[in-house]
N, C-alpha and C positions, 0 to 999 in steps of 0.2 A: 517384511514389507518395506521397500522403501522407502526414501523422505516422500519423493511426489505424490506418493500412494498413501502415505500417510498425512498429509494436508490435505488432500484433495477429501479424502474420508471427513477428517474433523468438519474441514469446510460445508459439504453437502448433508453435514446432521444441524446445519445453522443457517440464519435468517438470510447469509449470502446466496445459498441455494436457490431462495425466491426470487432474489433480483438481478441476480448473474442474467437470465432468462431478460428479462425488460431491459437489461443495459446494450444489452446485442442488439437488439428490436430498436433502440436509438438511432443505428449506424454511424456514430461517432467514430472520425476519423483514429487509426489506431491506440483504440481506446483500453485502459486496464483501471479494473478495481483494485486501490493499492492501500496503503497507513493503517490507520487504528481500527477497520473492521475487521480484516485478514489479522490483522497483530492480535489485538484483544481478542479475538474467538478464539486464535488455536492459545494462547498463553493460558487462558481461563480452560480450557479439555486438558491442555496437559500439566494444569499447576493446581488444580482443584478448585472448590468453593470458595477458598480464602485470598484465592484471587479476584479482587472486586473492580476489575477493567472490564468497562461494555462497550458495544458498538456505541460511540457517542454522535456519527454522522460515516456515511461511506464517502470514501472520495474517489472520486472518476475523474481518471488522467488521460488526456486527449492530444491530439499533437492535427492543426489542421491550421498551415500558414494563412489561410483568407479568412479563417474566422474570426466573430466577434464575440463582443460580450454575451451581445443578443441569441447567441448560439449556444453560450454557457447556462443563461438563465431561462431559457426554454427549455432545453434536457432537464435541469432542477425541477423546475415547473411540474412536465411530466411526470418523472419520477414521483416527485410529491404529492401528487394528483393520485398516484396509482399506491403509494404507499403514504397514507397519511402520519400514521404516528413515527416514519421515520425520515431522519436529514440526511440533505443530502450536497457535497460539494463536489460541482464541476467544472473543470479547469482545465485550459487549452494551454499546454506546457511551450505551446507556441509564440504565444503572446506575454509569457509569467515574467520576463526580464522586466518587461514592459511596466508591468502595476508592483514590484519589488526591487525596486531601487536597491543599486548594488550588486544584483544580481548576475549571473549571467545568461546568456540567450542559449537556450536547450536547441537543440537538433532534432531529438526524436521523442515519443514520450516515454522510453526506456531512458534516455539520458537524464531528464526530468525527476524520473523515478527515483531514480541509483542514487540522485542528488539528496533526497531524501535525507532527517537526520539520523535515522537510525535505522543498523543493517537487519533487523526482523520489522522495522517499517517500510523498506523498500523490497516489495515485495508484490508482484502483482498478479491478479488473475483475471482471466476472461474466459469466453465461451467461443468459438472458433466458428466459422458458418456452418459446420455439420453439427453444432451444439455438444464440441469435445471439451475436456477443461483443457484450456494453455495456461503455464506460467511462466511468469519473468522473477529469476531470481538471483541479480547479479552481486551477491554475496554468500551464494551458498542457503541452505535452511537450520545452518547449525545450530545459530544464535533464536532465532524462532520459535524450533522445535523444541530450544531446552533452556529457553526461560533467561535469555544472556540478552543483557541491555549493553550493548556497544555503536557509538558512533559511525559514521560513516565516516571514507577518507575525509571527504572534503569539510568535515565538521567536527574532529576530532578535538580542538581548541576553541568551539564555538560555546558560549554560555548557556544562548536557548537550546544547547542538546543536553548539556549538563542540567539544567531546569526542568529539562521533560523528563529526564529522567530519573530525578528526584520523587517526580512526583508521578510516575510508574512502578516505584520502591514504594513509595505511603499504599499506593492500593493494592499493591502486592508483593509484599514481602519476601517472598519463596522464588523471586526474580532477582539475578546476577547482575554483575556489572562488569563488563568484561577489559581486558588491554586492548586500548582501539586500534585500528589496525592505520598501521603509520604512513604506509607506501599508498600516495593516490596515483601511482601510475601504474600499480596491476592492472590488468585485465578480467573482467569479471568472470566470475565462476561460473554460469549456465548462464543459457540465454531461454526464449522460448520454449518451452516442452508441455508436453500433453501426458498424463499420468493413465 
């Protein structure tokens, strides 16, 4: 089985399977479910019980240059309307320079993503208008699928990556830490695909 076929598996025996369905039905400009619901589901199917990471909120990355806040807090709304016992952040990668000082301004929400601090945190999925899985995976599934906490380029000397990652090691042990990957002017690994 390969990796797409193998996420895509874990993914659809979990609470993502429900709401992939409702995030399409948004129509949120180029939108992906990406960070700690994708992350902590597959790390907890292939590291076991003793992995104690949950979905703590899904976050939905959107990229849509004339929108507003009022467009982020409405999809929440929704969502949370339709799924009460769970959180949810939504976030137009359009506008993030904007309310994160220092930042810089995304282009796409695959650019947004990839930004991400860590390479099995950027990692995205969505439902496509035929209702196929797409994923965006511009680091590969390596680190992912087997439990390896590494930085991304552009955070490789950042503190809050080293902090999140600490505290990814306290709730689950049986998680690596990998040499972060040094060159931020590779080119990512895959782009979009459907498993």
């Amino acid at each position: 089985m390969d990796d797409l076929k193998r996420l895509q598996q874990i993914l659809q025996g979990s609470a993502i399977a429900s709401v992939l369905p409702a995030l399409a039905e948004l129509n949120l400009p180029n939108w992906w479910l990406a960070g700690g619901a994708v992350r902590n589901t597959v790390w907890q199917a292939v590291l076991g019980e003793d992995c104690k990471l949950v979905i703590n909120d899904f976050d939905i990355a959107f990229f849509d240059l004339a929108g507003d806040r009022a467009q982020e807090l409405a999809a929440k709304a929704t969502l949370s309307k339709q799924f009460p016992h769970y959180k949810f952040d939504v976030k137009n990668q359009a506008s993030f320079a904007r309310w994160r000082t220092g930042r810089r301004p995304y282009h796409s929400t695959k650019d947004g993503v990839a930004d991400w601090l860590h390479t099995a945190t950027a990692v995205g999925v969505q439902l496509d208008q035929q209702g196929q899985w797409q994923f965006f995976t511009p680091y590969g599934l390596n680190d992912l699928l087997q439990g390896v906490v590494c930085p991304t380029p552009a955070h490789v000397h950042n503190p809050d990556a080293e902090r999140k990652a600490a505290s990814f090691m306290e709730l689950c042990p049986a998680l690596r830490l990998a040499a972060p990957l040094e060159d931020s002017s590779s080119e990512p690994l895959s782009g979009s695909e459907h498993a």
